[in-house]
Backbone as CSV, one residue per row, in Angstrom:
resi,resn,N_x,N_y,N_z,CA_x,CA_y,CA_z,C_x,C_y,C_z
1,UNK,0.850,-1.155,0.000,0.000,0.000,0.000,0.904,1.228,0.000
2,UNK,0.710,2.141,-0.854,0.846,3.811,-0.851,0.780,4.858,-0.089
3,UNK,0.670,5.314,0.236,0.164,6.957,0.543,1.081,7.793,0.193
4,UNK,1.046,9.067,-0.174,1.461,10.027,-0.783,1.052,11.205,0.080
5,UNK,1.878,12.597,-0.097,1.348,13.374,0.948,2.261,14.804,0.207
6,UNK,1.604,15.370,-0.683,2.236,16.936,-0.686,3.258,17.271,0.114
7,UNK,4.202,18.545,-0.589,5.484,19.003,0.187,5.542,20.331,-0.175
8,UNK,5.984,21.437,0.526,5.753,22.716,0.331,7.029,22.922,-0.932
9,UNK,7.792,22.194,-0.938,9.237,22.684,-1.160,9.019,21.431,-2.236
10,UNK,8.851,21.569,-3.935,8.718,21.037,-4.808,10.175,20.544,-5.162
11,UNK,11.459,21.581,-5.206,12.671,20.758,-5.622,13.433,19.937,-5.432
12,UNK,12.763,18.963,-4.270,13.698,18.131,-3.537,13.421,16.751,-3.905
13,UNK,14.149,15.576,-3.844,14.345,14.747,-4.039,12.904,13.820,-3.456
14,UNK,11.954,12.692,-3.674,11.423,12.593,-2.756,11.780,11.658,-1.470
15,UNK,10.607,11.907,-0.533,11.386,11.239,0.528,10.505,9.765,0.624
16,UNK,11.235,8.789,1.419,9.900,7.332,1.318,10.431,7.379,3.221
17,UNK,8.925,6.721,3.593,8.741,6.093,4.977,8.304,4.596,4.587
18,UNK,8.680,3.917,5.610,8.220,1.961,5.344,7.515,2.185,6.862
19,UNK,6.838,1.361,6.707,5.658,0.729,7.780,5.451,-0.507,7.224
20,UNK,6.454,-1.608,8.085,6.600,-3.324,8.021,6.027,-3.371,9.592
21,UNK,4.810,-4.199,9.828,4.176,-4.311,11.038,4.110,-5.870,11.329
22,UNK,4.541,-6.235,12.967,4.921,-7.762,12.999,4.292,-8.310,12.399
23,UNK,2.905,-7.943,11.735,2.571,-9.114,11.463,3.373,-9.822,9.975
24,UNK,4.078,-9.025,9.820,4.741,-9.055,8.227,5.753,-10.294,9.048
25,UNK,6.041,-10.650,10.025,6.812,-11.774,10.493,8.208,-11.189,11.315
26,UNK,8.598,-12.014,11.623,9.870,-11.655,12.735,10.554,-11.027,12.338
27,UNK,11.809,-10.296,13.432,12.324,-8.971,12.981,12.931,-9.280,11.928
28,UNK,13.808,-10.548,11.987,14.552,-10.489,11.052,13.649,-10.510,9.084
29,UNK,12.944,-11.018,9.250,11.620,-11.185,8.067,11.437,-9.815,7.832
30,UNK,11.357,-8.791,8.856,10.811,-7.131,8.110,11.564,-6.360,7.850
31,UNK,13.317,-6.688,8.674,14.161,-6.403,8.435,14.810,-6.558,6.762
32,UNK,14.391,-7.694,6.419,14.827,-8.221,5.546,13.656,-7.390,4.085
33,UNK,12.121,-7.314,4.707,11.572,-6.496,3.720,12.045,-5.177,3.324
34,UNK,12.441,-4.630,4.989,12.580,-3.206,4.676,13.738,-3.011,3.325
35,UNK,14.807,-4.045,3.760,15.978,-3.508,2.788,15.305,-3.639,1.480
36,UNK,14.687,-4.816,0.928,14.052,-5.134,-0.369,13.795,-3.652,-0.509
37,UNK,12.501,-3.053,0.266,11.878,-2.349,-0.401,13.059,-0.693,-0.372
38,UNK,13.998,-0.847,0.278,14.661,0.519,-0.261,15.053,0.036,-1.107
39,UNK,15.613,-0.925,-1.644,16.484,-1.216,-3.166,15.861,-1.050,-4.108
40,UNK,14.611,-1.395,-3.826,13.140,-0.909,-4.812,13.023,0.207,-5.070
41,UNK,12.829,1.226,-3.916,12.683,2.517,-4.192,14.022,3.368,-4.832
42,UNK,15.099,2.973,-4.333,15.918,3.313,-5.153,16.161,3.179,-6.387
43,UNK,15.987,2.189,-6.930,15.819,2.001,-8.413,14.757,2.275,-8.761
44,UNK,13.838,3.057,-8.337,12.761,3.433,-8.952,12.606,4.856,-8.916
45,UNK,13.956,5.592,-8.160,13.742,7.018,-8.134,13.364,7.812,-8.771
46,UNK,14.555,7.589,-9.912,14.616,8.978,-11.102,13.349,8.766,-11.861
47,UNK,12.030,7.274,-11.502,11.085,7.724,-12.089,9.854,8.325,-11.222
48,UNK,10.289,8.499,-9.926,8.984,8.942,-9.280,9.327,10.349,-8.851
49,UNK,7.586,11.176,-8.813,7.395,12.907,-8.840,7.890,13.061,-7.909
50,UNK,8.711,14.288,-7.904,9.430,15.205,-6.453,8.075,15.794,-6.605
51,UNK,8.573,16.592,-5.189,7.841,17.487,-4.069,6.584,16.605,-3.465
52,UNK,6.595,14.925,-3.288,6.112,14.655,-2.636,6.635,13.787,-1.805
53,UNK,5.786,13.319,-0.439,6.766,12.334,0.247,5.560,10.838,0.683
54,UNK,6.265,10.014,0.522,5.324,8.885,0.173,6.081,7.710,2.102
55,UNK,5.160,7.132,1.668,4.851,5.568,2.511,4.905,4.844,2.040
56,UNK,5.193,3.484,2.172,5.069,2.148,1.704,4.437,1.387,3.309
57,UNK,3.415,0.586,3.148,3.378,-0.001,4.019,3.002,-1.413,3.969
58,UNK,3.568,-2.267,4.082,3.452,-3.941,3.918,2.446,-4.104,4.424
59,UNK,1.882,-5.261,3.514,0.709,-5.865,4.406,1.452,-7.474,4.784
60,UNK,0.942,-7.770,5.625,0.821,-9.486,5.972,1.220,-10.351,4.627
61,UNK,2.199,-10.992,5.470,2.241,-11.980,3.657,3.343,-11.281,2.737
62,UNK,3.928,-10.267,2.426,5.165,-10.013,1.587,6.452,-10.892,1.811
63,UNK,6.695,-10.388,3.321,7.882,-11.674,2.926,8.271,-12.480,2.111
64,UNK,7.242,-13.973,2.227,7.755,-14.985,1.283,7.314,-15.064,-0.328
65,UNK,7.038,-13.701,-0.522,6.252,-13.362,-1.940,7.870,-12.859,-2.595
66,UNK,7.915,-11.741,-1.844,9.217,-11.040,-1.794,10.792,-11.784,-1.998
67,UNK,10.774,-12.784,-0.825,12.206,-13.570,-0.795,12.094,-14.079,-2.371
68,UNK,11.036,-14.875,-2.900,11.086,-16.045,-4.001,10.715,-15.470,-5.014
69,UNK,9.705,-14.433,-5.198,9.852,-13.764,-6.568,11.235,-12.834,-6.879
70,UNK,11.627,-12.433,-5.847,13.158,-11.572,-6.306,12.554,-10.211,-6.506
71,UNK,14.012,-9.398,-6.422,13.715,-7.984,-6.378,12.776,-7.518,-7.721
72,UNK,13.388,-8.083,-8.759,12.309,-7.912,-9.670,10.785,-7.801,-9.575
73,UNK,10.400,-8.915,-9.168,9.247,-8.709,-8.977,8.774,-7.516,-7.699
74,UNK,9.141,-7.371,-7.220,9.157,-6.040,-6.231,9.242,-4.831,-6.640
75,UNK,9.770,-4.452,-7.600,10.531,-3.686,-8.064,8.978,-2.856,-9.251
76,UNK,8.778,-4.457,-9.428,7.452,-4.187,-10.510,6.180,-3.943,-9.735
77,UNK,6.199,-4.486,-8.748,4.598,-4.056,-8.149,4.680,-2.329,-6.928
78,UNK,6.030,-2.208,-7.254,5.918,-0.800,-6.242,5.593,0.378,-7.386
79,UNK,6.337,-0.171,-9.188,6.062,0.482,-9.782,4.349,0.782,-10.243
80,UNK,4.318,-0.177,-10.226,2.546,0.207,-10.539,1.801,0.451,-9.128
81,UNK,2.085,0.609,-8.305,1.266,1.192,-7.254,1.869,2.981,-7.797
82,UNK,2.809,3.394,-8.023,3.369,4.335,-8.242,2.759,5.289,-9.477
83,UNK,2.212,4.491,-10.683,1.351,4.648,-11.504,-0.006,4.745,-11.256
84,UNK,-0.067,4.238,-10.575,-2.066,4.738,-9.767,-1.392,5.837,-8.967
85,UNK,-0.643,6.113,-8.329,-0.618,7.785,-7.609,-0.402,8.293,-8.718
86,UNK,0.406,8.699,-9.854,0.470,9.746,-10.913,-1.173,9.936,-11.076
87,UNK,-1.870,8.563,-11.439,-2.883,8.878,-11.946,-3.814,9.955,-11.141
């Protein structure tokens, strides 16, 4: 899941927050999401809008979606959540 949130100051880079909640599984399991999902967002920078600052927040169940599909596939479903916010 998304959220997005306006920024007064349009020229800046944007910023991301993660919200991995136990139920996403033990520390080491959200630990292990969180990094996924910055490698995600990082490679997905130079295509997402500045001057806003966004969330990611896992639901239940990424983990072992995550470990076995590979960053790729991660990579692809943050992008199209990213494409419904442009929209």
């Amino acid at each position: 899941m998304l959220h997005w949130f306006a920024r007064d100051d349009d020229d800046h880079e944007p910023r991301l927050g993660l919200a991995v909640p136990r139920s996403v599984g033990s520390a080491v399991a959200r630990n292990r999401v969180k990094r996924l999902l910055r490698e995600a967002w990082r490679e997905l920078l130079p295509t997402v809008p500045h001057g806003q600052d966004y969330v990611l927040a896992a639901r239940p169940g990424l983990a072992e979606p995550a470990e076995m599909r590979g960053r790729e596939w991660l990579v692809a479903e943050i992008a199209g959540v990213l494409e419904k916010a442009r929209a």
